[in-house]
N, C-alpha and C positions, 0 to 999 in steps of 0.2 A: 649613767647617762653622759654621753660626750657634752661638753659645754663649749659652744660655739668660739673660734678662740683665731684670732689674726694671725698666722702664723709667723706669715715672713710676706715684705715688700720688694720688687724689683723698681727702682726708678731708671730710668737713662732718658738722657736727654732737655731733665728740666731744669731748669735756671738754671745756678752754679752750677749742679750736681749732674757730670756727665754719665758716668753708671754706677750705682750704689745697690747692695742687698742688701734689707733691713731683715736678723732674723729676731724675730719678737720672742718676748718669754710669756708663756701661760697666763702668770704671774704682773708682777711689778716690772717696766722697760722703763730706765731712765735715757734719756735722749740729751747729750751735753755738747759744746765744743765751744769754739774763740768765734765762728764765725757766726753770726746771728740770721745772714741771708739763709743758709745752710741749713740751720735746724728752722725757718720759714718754709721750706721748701718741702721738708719731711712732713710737716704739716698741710700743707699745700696738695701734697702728691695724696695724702688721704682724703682730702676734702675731694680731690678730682677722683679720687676711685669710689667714692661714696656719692656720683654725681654729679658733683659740685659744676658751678660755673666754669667753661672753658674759655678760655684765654692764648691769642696765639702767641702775645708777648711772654708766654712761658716757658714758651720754646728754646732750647738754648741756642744761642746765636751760631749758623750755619748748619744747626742740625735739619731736618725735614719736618720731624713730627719729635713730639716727646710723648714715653709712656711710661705709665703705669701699671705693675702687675699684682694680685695680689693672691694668696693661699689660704683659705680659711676654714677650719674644721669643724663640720659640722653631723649632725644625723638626720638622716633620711627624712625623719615625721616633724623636726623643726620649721616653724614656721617660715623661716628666710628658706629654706631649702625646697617645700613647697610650691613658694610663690615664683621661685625658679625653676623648678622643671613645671608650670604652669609656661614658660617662657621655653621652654626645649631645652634649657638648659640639664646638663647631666653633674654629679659631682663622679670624681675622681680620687677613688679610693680613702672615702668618707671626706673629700676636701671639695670645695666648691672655690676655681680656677676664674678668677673675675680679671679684666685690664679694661683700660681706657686709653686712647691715645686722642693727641690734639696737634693736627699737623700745625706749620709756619704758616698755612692761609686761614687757620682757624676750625678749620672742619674736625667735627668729635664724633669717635665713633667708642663704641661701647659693645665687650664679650662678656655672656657670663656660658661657664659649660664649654667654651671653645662655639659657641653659639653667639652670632650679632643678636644684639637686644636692644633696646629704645635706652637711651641714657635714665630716663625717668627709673626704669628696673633700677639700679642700681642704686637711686636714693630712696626707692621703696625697700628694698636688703637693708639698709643703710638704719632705715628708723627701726627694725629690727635687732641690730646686731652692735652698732655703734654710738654713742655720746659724746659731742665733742663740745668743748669746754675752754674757751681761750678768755683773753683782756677783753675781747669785743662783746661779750655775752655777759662778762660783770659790768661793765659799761651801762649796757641795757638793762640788767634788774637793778640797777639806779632808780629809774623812770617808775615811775608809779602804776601806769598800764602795763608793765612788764611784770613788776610784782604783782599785781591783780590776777595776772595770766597765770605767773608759779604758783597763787596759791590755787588758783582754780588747779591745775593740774597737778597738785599735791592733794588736792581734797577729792580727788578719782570720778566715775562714772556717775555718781549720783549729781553734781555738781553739772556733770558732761552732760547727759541728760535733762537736765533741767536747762540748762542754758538754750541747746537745740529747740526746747519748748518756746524758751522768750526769744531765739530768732526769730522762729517762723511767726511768732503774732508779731512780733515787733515791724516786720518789714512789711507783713500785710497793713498794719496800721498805716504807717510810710504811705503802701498805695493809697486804703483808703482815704488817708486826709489829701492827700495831690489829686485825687478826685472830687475828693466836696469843695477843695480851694476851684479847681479847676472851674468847676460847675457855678460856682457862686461869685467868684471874682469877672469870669468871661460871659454873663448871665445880655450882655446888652449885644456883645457879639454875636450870641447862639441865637438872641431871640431877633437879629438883622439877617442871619442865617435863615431862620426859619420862614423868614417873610419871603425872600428870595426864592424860596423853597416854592411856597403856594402859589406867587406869582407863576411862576415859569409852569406848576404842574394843572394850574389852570389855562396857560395859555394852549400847552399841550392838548387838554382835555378838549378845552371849543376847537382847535384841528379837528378830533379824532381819527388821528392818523391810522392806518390798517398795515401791518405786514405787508413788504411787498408794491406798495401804495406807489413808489417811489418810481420805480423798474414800468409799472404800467401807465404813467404817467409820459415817462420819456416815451414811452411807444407811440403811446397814443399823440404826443407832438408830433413826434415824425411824420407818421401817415396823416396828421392834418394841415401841415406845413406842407404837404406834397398831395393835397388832396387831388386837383386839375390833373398833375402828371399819371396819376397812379388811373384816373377815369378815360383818359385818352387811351393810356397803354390799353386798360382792360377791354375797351369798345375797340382798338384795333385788333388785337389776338381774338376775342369774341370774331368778329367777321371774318377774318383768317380761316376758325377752325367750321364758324355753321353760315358764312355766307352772309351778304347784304342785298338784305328787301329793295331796298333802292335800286339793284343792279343784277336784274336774273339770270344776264348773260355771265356774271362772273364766276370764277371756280375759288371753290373752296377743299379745304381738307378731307371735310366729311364727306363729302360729295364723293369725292374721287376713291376716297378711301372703301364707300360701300360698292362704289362700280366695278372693285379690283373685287371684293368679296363678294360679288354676284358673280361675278367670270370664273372664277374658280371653283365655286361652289355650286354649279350648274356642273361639273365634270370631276367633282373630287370621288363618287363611285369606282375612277377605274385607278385610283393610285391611293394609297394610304399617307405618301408623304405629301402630297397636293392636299390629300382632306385635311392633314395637319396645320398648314399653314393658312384654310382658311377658315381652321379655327381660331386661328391668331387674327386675320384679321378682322373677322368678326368680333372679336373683343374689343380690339384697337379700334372698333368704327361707334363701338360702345361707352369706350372711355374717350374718347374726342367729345363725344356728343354729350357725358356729363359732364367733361370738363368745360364745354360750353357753355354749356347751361349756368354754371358756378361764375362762368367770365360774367354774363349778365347780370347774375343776381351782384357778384360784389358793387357790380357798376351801378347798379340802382339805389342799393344801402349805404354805398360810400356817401360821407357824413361831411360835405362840404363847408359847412356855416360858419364863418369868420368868429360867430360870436363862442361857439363851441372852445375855438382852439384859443379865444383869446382866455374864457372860464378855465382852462389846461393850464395855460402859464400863469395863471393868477396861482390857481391850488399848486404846482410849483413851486412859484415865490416863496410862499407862505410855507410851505416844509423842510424851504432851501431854510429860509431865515431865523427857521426855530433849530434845524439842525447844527446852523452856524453858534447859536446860543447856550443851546445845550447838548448835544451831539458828541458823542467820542470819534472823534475819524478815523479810529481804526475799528472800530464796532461798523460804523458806516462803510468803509469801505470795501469789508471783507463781507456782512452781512445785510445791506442796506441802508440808507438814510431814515425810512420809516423807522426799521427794527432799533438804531441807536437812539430815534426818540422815544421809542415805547421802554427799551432800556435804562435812560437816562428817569425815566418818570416813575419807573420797579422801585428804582437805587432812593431814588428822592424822596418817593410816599415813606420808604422804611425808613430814611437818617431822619425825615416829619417826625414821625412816630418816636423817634428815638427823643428829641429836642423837647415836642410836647408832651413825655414823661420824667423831663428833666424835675420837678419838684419831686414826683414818687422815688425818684433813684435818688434824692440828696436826703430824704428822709429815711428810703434804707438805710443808705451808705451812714446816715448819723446814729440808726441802731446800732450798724453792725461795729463801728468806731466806739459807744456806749462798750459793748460787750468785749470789746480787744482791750480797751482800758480798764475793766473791770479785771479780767481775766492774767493780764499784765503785773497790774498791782499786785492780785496773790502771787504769780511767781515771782514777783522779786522780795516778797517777802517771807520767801520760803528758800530762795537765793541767798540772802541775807543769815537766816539763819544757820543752813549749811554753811557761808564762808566765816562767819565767827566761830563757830565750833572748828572746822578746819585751820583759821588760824592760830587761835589756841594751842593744838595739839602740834601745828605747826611749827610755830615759835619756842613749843616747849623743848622739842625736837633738836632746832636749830641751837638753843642754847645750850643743851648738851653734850654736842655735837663741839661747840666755841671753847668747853670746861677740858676740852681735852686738844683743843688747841692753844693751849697756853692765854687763854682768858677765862680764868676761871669765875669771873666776878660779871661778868658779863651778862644782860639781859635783854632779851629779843623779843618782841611785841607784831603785833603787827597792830596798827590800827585801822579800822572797816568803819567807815564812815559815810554819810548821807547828804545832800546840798538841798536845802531846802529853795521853792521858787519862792520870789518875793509876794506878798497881796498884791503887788502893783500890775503885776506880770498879767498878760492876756489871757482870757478863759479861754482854757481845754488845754496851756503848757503848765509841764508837769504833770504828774502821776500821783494819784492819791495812795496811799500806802500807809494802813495802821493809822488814818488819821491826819498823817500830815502830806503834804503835799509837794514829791519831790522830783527832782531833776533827774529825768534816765535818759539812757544811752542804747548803743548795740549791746552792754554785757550788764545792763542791769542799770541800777541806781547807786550802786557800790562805790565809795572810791577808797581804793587801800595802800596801803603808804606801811615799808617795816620800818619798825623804829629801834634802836640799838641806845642803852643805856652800858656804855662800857666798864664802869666799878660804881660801885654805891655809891649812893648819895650825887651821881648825873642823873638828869630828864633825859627822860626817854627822847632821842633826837634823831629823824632824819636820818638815814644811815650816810647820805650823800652829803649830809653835814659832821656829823654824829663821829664818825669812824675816820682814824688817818688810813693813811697807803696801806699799812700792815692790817690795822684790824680786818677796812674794806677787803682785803685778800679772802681775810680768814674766816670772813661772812657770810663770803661766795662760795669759798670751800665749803663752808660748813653746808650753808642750800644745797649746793649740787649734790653732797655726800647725802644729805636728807633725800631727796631725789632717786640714787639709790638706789635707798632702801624701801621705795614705795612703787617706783618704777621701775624696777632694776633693767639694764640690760648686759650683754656679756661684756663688751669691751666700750672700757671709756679714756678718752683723750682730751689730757690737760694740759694745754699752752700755756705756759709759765702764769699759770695763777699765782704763783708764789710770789710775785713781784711787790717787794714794798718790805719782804718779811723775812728776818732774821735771827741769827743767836738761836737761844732754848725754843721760838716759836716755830724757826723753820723745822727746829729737828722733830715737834710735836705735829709739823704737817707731815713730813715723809715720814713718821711714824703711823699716821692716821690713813696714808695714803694705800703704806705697805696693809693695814689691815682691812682695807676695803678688798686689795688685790687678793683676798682668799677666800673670797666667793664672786670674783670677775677679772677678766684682764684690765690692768690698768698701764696706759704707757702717756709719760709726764716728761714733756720739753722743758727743763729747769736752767736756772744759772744756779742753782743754789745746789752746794756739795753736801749739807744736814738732809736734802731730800734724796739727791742719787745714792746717797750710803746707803739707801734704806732698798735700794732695786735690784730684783732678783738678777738683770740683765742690764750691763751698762754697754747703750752706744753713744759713741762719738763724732760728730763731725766732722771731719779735717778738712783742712782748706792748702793748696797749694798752684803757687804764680810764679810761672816763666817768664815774667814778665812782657807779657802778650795776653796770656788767654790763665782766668782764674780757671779753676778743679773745685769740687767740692766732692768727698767721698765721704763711706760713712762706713766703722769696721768696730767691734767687739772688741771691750776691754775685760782682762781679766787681769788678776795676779798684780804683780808691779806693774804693769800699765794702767792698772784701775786706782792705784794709788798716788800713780804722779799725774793724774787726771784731778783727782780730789785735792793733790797741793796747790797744782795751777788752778784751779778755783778758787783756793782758799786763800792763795796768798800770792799768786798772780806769778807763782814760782816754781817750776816742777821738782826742784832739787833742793829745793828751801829743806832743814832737816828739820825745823819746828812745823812746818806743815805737813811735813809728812808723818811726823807725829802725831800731829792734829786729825790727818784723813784717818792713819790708821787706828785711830781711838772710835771717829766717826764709823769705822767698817764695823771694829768690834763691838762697839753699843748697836748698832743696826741687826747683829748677829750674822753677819756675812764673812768675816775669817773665823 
């Protein structure tokens, strides 16, 4: 089976480092030089092809954009390979073809397959295929929360699993107490609410306003505010169309209109289009004569009476000034004044309904909070006991791990501990558990702390007390390499962990280092020449200044270049002949001449 393996890196354009090829070994890459921004940068240029944050101050000054390229080999049914042609992406001749660039305005764009991908793909590849391991990550498993987190992810799925269990009740609990506070603390407010409530859907009710109520109402103004006008008009167009008793000499419409349909229809036998037209007006002397008739009736029905139209603006008022109170004016405006009160009083009877089942929902809500803390307590006591067994085998781990880093006396604990609440403390904080009653959190009731007893007859202490510069190195080595072997991934990348640590210890870390790299790639930004003896592939930094504009490149040592590489580190001398003596002792205990 291929095993997933970084091949080679192209950088141009970041920081110092104007164009550089990184080609990586299988194996063990030690990564060395004088310049320290240099070998930041090689790390830096990983982090951004595995995602990382983009930065346009990384750009090197006058360039446009800096990128990232990178070659990785992989097979077809591997998981990172996958989730990449999931993305369109294709590999190239079993290699998967990824870069990053990050122009001078900050803009990042992301290839995998010679395919644009969302930068996110790449730190999804990333948790797949890469482990990266710097001063910043020892720093953090200092912290107690951070240990808690390594053991949990040292103690695998079952732990994984069960924690997922004590989120999802732990957050529901979250809600339901912000609900019963809610409900019980705001209890004088809900219940000034609810009175507001009954007012207004009483005053609503004695209205009983109708759909529509609103629209007929205006009307009905109109035509009584204009009663006199509307009865004159209709008695004038009435006599207009049938005539006034008062005046029998006068002419009216009908009149004339049937005299013209007598005349013609006395002689419509001898033409067809003559009979036509006094078919028409025989209609027309038809429809005068009801529309007549309608002139008189409205004029008789029309509803003059002062007191009418003043009862109109009263029931007006009165739906104007409950609209004004409770009313939505865009419900009103678009559908009514009525419809937005009968709306407003829908919305109100159900928030009623809601308020005065306020006791039934706080005695729920206090089962259902009973049964989450019941429920709680056993998982973190089945939490509890997964992470003491997992530390155990943990710490055993780590300590053997320490026996071949040049601490052989050394012993590793972890301690998994409980905070009990005091009696004093308010009923319902804290969590009952096994009897006692204690303090929990998002990740349990846990708090776990490793402890380092460095030779017999020390207390186990605090590792962030406990351990100087060197041991802390070799503690974090030792984790991550435990790590591993429980989580393995193909390639792992360590930023001079080695910081602090010397002599016989450094040589038992690049010795421990070289034997992880033969079941993973391993490549290690060192200062330390006891760890690069020990790598299959030694790069170098180099740094050169025209005095204008620094260079940083980066090129393969072999042969005599890998040895006055190892003097200058050892002894700050390329040509020193006792350090060259010393490197070339260091290649041959490494087994590399």
């Amino acid at each position: 089976m291929v095993v997933p393996v970084l091949e080679e890196m192209r950088i141009k354009a970041l920081g110092v480092i104007e164009d550089a090829a990184l080609e990586l070994a299988p194996g063990f890459t030690a990564v060395t030089g004088e310049t320290g921004a240099g070998k930041t940068m090689v790390v830096t240029s990983l982090g951004l092809l595995l995602g990382g944050r983009a930065d346009a101050a990384l750009v090197r000054v006058g360039a446009k954009a800096a990128v990232v390229e990178g070659r990785i080999t992989l097979e077809e049914t591997a998981p990172a390979a996958l989730r990449a042609a999931e993305a369109g992406a294709e590999l190239d001749e079993g290699a998967l073809l990824i870069s990053r660039t990050v122009s001078a305005e900050g803009r990042s764009r992301a290839h995998a397959g010679s395919r644009s991908v969302p930068v996110g793909l790449l730190a999804e590849l990333a948790d797949e295929l890469v482990a990266v391991h710097g001063q910043t990550d020892q720093q953090g498993l200092l912290r107690p929360a951070r240990q808690r987190q390594a053991l949990d992810r040292y103690a695998g799925q079952p732990v994984a699993d069960l924690l997922g269990e004590w989120t999802r009740a732990y957050q529901r609990l979250r809600e339901v107490n912000a609900r019963v506070e809610e409900l019980t603390t705001r209890a004088r407010e809900r219940a000034q609410e609810a009175d507001l409530l009954r007012f207004g859907l009483e005053e609503i009710a004695a209205a009983e306003p109708h759909a529509g109520e609103d629209v007929e109402l205006a009307a009905d103004a109109e035509r009584l505010g204009h009663a006199e006008a509307l009865a004159s008009a209709a008695a004038q167009a009435h006599g207009a169309l049938a005539g006034d008793p008062a005046d029998p000499e006068g002419v009216d419409a009908s009149s004339l209109v049937s005299g013209a349909h007598r005349a013609v229809e006395a002689v419509r036998s001898h033409d067809e289009t003559l009979g036509a037209l006094a078919d028409r007006l025989g209609a027309l002397a038809i429809e005068l004569s009801d529309v007549a008739g309608e002139l008189a009736g409205y004029a008789d029905d029309l509803d003059a009476d002062p007191r009418r139209l003043a009862a109109v603006e009263e029931r007006r008022a009165l739906l104007t000034g409950l609209l004004r109170k409770y009313g939505d004016p865009g419900v009103a405006e678009e559908e009514g004044g009525a419809v937005a009160l009968l709306r407003w009083a829908e919305e109100g009877a159900a928030r009623l309904t809601e308020l005065d089942g306020d006791d039934d929902r706080v005695a729920e809500l206090t089962g259902e909070r009973d049964q989450l803390t019941e429920r709680l307590g056993r998982l973190a006591e089945r939490l509890t006991e997964l992470r003491v067994d997992a530390a155990k085998r943990f710490a055993e781990a780590v300590t053997e791990e320490l026996t071949q880093l040049a601490m052989p006396h050394a012993q590793v604990t972890f301690a998994v501990r409980q905070q009990e609440v005091p009696e004093t403390a308010n009923e319902g904080e804290g969590l009952v558990v096994g009897g006692r009653r204690l303090a929990y959190g998002p990740s349990g009731t846990d708090e776990v702390e490793l402890l380092l007893a460095p030779h017999p007859g020390a207390p186990p202490r605090p590792i962030a007390k406990g351990a100087s510069g060197g041991e802390l190195s070799r503690v974090m080595l030792a984790v991550e390499v435990v790590f591993a072997g429980s989580d393995p991934v193909p390639t792992y990348l360590f930023d001079e962990v080695d910081a602090g640590i010397g002599g016989r210890a450094a040589v038992e870390v690049g010795r421990r280092l070289a034997r992880l790299a033969r079941t993973a790639q391993v490549v290690v930004v060192t200062h330390l020449p006891q760890v690069a003896a020990f790598a299959d592939r030694h790069l170098v930094v180099t740094k050169t200044d025209d005095g204008s504009i620094t260079r940083s490149g980066v090129r393969a040592l072999e042969g005599e270049d890998r040895v006055r590489e190892l003097s200058r580190m050892l002894a700050g001398q390329e040509d020193s002949e006792s350090a060259r003596a010393h490197a070339e002792e260091l290649l041959q205990a490494a087994g590399q001449r």
